[in-house]
Steps between C-alpha positions, in 0.01 A plus 500: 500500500276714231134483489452525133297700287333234309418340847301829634349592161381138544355528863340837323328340198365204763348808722388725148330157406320351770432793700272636265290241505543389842443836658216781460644801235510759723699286801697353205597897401621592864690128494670675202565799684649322776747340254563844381537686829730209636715566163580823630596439795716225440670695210560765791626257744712330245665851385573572864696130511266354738408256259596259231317606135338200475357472810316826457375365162352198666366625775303775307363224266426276768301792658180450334471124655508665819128641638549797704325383768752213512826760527473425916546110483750504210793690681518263740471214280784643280704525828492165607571379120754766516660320792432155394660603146833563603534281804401221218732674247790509768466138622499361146783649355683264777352234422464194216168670338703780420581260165111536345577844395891456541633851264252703650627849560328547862766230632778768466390826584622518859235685681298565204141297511254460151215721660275322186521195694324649802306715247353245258434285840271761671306544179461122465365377887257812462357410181486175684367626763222693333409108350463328818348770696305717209461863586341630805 
């Protein structure tokens, strides 16, 4: 139930790497700054309990991914991944596929749901997204 620190420095160097030569310098800078703005907040959030450690850590690094202009059409999207998440969590725990990943933690943490899941989704259909569909 931990998004680890070798898995967001990861997501980081991917962004640190490609980004510069994928995007112009000076959007690549405020991409940067979004990381580091989103940081902050998270860190806030996270001191005020309203959110797990490592979820603040990958959402700031997955910040940079993320045009601004695109902030509009990815709430929603991380809604209904949201909702899909643990309705897909909840219904496999009863159920035979529950033995792929049988000692995962998730299983037993009553009400408790592995946000990263949802998280690490989002990031992935937008990227996917931003394939199929290129930017507008």
């Amino acid at each position: 139930m931990r998004i680890t620190n070798q898995a967001v420095l990861a997501l980081g160097a991917v962004f640190i790497a490609v980004g510069l030569i994928a995007l112009p310098f000076d959007a690549y800078l405020w991409r940067l700054a979004q990381l580091a703005i989103v940081l902050v907040v998270g860190i806030i959030l996270n001191a005020a309990g309203a959110m797990g450690a490592g979820d603040s850590k990958f959402i700031a690094v997955a910040a940079p991914f993320v045009a601004q202009g695109d902030v509009r059409m990815l709430i929603p999207l991380f809604c209904i991944i949201m909702l899909a998440s643990v309705a897909a969590h909840r219904l496999v725990k009863h159920t035979p596929l529950r033995r792929l990943a049988p000692h995962w933690l998730s299983w037993d943490q009553g009400k408790k749901f592995p946000m990263g899941l949802a998280l690490a989704s989002t990031l992935t259909c937008y990227l996917a997204l931003g394939v199929v569909h290129g930017s507008s």
